[in-house]
MDTraj code that builds the backbone (N, CA, C; nanometers):
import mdtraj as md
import numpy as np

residues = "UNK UNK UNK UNK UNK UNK UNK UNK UNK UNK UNK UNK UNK UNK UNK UNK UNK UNK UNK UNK UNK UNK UNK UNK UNK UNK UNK UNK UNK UNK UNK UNK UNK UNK UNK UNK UNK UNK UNK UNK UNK UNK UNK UNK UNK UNK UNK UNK UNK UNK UNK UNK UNK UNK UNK UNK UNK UNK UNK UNK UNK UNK UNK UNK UNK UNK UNK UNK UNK UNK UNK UNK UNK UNK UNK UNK UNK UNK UNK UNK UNK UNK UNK UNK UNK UNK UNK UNK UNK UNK UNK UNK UNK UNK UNK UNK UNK UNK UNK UNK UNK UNK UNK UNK UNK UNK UNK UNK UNK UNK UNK UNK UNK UNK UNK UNK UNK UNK UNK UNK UNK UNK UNK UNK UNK UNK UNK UNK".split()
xyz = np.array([
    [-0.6444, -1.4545, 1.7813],
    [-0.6082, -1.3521, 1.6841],
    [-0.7302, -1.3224, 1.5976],
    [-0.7194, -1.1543, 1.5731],
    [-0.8868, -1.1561, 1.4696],
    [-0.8537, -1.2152, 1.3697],
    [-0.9853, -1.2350, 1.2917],
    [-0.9864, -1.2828, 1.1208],
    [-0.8923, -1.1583, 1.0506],
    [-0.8736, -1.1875, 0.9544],
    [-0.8167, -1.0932, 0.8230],
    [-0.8942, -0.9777, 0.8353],
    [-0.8974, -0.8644, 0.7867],
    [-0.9557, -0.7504, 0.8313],
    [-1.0581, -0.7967, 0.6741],
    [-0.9494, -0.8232, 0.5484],
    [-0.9877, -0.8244, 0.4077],
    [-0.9792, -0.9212, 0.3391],
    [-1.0731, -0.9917, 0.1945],
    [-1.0143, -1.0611, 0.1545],
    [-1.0457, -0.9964, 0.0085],
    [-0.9080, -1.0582, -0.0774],
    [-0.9679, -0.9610, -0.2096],
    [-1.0882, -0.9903, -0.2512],
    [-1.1479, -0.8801, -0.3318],
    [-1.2356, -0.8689, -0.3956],
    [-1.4329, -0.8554, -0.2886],
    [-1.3665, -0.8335, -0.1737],
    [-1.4643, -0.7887, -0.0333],
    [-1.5218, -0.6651, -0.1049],
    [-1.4110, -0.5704, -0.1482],
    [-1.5040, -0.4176, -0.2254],
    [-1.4246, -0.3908, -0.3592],
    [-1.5016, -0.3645, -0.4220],
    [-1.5316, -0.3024, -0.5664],
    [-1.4687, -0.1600, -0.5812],
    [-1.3183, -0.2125, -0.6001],
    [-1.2067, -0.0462, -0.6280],
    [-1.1983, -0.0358, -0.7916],
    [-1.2156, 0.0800, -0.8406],
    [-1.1941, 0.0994, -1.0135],
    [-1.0373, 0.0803, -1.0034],
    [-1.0504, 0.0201, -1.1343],
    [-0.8908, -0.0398, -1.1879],
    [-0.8135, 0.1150, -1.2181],
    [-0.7882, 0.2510, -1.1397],
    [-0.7391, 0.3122, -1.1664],
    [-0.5774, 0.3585, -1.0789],
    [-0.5266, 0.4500, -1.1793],
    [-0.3960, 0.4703, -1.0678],
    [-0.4193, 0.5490, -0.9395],
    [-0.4963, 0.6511, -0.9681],
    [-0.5476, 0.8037, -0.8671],
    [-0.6966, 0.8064, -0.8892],
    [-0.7184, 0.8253, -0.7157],
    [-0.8021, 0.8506, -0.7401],
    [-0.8454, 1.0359, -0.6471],
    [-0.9105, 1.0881, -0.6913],
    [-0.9379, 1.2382, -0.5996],
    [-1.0184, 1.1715, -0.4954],
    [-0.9891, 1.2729, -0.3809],
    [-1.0349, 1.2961, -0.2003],
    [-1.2197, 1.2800, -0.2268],
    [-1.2810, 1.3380, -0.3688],
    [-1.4742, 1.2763, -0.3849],
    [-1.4853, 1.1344, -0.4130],
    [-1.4024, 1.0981, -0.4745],
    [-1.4126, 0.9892, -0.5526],
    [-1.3747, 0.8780, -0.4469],
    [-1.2931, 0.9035, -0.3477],
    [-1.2517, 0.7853, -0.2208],
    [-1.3927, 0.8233, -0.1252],
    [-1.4152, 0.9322, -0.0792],
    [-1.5192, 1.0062, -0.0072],
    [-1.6446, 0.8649, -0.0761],
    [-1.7080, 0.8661, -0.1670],
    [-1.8023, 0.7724, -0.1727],
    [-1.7528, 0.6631, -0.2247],
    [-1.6297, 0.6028, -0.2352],
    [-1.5945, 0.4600, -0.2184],
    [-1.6184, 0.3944, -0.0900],
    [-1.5619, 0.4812, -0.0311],
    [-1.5585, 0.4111, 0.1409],
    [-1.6353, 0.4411, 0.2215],
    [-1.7028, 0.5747, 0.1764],
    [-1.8753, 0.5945, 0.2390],
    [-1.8951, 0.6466, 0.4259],
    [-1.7243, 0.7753, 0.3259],
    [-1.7367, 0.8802, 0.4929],
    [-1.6765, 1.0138, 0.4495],
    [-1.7414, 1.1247, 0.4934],
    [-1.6867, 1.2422, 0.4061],
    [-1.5764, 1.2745, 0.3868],
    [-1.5096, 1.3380, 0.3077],
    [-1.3519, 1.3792, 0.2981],
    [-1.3368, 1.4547, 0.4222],
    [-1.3762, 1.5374, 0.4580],
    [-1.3099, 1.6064, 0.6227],
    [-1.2442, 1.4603, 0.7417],
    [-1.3238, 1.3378, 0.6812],
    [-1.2989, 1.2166, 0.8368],
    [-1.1834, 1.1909, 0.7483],
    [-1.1422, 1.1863, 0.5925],
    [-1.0153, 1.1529, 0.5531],
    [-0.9503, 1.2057, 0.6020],
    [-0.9289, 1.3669, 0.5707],
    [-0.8459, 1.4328, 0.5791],
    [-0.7601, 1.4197, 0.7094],
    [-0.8718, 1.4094, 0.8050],
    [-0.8424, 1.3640, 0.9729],
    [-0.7572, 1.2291, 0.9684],
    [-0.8247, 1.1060, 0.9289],
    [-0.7575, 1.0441, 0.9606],
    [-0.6064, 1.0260, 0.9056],
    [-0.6037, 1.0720, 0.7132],
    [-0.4123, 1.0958, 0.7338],
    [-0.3449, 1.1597, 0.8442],
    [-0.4004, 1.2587, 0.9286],
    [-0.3057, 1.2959, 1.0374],
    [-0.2708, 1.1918, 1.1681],
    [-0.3703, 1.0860, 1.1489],
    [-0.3954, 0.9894, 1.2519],
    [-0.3149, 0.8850, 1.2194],
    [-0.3101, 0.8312, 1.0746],
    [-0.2683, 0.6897, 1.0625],
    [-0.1902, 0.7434, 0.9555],
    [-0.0135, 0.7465, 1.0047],
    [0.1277, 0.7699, 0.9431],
    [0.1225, 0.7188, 0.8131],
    [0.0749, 0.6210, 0.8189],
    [0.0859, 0.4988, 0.6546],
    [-0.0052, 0.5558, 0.5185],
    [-0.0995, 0.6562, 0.6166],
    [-0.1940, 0.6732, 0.5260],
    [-0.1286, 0.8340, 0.4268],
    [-0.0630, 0.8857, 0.3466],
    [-0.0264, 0.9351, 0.2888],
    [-0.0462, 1.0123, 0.1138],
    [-0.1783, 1.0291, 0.0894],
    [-0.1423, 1.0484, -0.0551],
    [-0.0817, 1.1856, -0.0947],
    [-0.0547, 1.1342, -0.2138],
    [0.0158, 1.2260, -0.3052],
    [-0.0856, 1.3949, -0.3103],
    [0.0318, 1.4526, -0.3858],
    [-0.0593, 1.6071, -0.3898],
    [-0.0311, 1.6419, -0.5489],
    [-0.1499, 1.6672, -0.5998],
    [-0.0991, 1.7159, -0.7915],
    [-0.0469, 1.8533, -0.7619],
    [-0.0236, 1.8937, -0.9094],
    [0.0665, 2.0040, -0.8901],
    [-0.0199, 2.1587, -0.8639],
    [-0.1975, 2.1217, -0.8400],
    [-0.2852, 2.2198, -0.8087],
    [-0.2913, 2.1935, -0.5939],
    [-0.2118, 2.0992, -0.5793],
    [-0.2466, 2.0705, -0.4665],
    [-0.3623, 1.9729, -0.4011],
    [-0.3986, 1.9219, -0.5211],
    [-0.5334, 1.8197, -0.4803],
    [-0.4751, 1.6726, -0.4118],
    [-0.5853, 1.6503, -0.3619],
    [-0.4945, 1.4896, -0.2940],
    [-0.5485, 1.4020, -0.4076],
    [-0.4523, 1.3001, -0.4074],
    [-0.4507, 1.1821, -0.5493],
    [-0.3952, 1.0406, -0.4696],
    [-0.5466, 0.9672, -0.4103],
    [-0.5142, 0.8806, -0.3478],
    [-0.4434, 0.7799, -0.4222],
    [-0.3350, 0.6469, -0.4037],
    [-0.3447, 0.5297, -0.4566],
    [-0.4485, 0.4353, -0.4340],
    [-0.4427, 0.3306, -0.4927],
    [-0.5173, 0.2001, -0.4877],
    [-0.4633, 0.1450, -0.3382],
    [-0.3958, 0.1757, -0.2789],
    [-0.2922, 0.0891, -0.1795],
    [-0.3760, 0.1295, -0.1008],
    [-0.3765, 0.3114, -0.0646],
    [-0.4441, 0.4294, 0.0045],
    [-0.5792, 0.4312, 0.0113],
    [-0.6770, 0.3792, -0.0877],
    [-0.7964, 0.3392, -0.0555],
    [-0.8326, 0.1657, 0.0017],
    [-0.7670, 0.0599, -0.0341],
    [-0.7903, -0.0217, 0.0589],
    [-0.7026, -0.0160, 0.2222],
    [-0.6605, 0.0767, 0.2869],
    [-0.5953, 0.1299, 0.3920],
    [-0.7480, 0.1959, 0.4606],
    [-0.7790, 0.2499, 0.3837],
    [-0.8882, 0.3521, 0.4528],
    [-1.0327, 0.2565, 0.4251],
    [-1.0357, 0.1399, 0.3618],
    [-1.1198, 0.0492, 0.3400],
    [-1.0771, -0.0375, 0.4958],
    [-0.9522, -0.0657, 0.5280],
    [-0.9565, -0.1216, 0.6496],
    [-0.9666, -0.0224, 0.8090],
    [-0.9099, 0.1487, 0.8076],
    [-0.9005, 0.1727, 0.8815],
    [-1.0816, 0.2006, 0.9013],
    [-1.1827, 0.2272, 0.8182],
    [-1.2946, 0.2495, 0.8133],
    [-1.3946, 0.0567, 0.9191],
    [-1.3283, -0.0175, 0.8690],
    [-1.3796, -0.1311, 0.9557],
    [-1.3077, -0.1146, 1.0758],
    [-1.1815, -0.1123, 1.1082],
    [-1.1623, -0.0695, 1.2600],
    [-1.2192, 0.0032, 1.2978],
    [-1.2365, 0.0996, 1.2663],
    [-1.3422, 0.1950, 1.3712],
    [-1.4977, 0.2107, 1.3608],
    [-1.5657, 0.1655, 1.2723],
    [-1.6497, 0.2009, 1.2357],
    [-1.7329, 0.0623, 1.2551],
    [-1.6836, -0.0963, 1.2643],
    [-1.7295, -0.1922, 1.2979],
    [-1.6930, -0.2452, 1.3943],
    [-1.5499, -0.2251, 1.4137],
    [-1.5119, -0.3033, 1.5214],
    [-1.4767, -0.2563, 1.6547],
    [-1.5516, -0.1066, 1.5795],
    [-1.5172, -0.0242, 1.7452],
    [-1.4261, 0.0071, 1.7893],
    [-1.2455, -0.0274, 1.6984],
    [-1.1599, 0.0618, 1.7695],
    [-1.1294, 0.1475, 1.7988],
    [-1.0137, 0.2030, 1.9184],
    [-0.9894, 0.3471, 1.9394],
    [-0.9090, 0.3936, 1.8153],
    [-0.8967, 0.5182, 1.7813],
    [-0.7651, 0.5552, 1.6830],
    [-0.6278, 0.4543, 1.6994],
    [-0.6228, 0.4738, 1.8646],
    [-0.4992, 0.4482, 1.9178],
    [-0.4725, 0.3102, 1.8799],
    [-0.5986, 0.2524, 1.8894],
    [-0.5998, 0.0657, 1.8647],
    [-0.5768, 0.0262, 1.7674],
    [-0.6724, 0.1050, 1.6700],
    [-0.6632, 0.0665, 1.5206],
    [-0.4904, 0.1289, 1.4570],
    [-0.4689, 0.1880, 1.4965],
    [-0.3181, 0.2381, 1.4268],
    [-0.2042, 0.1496, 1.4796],
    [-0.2154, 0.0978, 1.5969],
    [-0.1485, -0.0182, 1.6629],
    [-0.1395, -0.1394, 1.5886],
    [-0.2972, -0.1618, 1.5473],
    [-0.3226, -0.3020, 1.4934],
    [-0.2658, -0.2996, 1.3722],
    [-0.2718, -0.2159, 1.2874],
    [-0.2320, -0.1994, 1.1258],
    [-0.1202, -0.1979, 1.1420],
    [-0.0451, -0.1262, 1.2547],
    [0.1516, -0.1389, 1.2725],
    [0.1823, -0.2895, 1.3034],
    [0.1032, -0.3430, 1.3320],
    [0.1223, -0.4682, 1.3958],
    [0.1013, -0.5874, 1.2888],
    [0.0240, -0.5559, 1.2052],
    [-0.0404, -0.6408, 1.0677],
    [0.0509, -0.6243, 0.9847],
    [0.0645, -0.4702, 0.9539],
    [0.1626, -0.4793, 0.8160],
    [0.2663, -0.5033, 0.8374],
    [0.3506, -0.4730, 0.9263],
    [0.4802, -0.6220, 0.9644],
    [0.4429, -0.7271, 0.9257],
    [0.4292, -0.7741, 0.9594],
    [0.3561, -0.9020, 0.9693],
    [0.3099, -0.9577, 0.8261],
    [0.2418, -0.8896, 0.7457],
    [0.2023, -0.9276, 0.6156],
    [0.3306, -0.8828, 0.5632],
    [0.4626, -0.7843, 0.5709],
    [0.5308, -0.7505, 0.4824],
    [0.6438, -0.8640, 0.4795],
    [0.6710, -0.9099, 0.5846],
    [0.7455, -0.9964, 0.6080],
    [0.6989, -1.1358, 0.5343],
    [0.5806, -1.1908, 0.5201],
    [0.5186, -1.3152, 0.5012],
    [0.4976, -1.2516, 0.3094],
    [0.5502, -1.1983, 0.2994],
    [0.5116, -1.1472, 0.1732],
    [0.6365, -1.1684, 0.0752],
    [0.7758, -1.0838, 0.1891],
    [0.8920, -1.0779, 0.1004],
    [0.9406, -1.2166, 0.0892],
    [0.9349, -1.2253, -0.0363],
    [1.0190, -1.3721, -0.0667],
    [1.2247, -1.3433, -0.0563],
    [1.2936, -1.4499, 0.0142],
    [1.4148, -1.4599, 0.0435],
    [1.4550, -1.4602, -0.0977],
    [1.5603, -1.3924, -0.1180],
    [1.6434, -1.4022, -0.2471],
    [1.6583, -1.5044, -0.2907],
    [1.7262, -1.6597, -0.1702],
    [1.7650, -1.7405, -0.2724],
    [1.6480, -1.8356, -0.3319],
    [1.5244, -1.7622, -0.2925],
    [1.4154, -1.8460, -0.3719],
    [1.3621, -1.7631, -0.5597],
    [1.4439, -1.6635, -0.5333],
    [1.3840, -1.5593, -0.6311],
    [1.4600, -1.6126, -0.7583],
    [1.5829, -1.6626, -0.7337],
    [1.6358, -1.7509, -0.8853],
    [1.6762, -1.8668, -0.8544],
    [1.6837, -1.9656, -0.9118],
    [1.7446, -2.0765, -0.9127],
    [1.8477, -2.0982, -0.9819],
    [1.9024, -2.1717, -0.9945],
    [2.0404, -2.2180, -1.1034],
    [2.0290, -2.2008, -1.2513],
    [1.9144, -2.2328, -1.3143],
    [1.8808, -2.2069, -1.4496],
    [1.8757, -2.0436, -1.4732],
    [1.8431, -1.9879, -1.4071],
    [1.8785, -1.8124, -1.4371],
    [2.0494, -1.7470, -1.3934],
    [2.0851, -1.8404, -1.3582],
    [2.1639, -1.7640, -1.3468],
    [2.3071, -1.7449, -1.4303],
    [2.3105, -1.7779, -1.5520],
    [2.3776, -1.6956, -1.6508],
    [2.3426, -1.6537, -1.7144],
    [2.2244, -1.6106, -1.7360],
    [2.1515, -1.4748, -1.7909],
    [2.1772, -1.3909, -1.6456],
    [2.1656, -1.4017, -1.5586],
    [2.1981, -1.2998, -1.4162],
    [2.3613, -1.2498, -1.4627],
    [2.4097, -1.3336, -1.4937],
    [2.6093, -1.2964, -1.5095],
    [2.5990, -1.2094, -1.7016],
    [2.5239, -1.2368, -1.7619],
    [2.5274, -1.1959, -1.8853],
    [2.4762, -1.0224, -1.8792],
    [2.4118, -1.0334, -1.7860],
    [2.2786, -0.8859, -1.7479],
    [2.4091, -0.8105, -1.6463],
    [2.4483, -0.8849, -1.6179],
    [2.5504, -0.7985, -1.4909],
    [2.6649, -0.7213, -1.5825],
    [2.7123, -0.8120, -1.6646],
    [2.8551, -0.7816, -1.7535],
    [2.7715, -0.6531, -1.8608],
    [2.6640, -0.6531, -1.9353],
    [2.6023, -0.5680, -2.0035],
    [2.6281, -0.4274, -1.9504],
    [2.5585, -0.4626, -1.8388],
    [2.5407, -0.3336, -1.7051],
    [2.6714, -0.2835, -1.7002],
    [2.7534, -0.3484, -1.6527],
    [2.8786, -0.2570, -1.6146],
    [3.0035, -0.1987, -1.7435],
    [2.9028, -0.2809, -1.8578],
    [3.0151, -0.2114, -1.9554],
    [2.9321, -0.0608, -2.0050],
    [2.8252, -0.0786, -1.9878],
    [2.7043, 0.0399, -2.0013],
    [2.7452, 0.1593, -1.8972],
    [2.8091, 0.1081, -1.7700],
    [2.8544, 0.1774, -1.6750],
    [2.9340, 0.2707, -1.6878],
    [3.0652, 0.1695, -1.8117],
    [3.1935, 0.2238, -1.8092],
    [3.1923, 0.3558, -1.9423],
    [3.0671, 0.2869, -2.0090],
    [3.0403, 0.3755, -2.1417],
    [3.0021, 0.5123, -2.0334],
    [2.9241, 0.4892, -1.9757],
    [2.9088, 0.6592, -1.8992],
    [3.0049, 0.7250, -1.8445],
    [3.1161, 0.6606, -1.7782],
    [3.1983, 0.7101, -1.6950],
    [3.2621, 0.8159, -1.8046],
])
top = md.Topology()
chain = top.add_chain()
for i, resn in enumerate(residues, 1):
    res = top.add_residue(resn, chain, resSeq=i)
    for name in ("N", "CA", "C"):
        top.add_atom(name, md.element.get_by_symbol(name[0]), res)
traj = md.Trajectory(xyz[None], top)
């Protein structure tokens, strides 16, 4: 199996929410036209549009294109390969990621869980 494609802190992303199609263009150090291409290529890759129509990448969306840029560009994959491999990874990391519910509380939370529930549904009934 390959190594990790990434490990944090491999590249230097500004602590921001959005970033514009110039501003990813020399993060990742390939012109916006190979972006633009590759959102049509790799499904996952998606950003947002402001209300002038500009693209407004996430942070998620530039380390995506930080990895699809080493598949192809180091490791020589095809489109076809590299979009395979990332379908194949992010399973894979999403799963090893989601923690099972019954680890998410233990016994000590949980009458504040029954106190938060009863709040909620009288808040409910106030709307109805």
């Amino acid at each position: 199996m390959p190594e990790p494609l990434f490990e944090e802190g491999d590249f230097q992303i500004p602590d921001k929410m959005f970033f514009r199609v110039g501003e990813v263009s020399r993060l990742v150090g390939v012109p916006a036209h190979v972006l633009r291409y590759w959102e049509t290529e790799f499904p996952a890759l998606a950003p947002r549009k402001s209300g002038r129509g500009h693209r407004l990448y996430r942070r998620q969306d530039v380390e995506l294109l930080f990895q699809i840029k080493d598949l192809l560009h180091v490791r020589r994959f095809t489109i076809e390969g590299a979009r395979q491999y990332l379908k194949q990874h992010r399973s894979a990391r999403r799963s090893a990621a989601r923690p099972r519910q019954a680890d998410l509380f233990d016994s000590s939370t949980a009458p504040q869980l029954a106190a938060i529930r009863e709040e909620l549904r009288q808040i409910l009934d106030l709307l109805k």
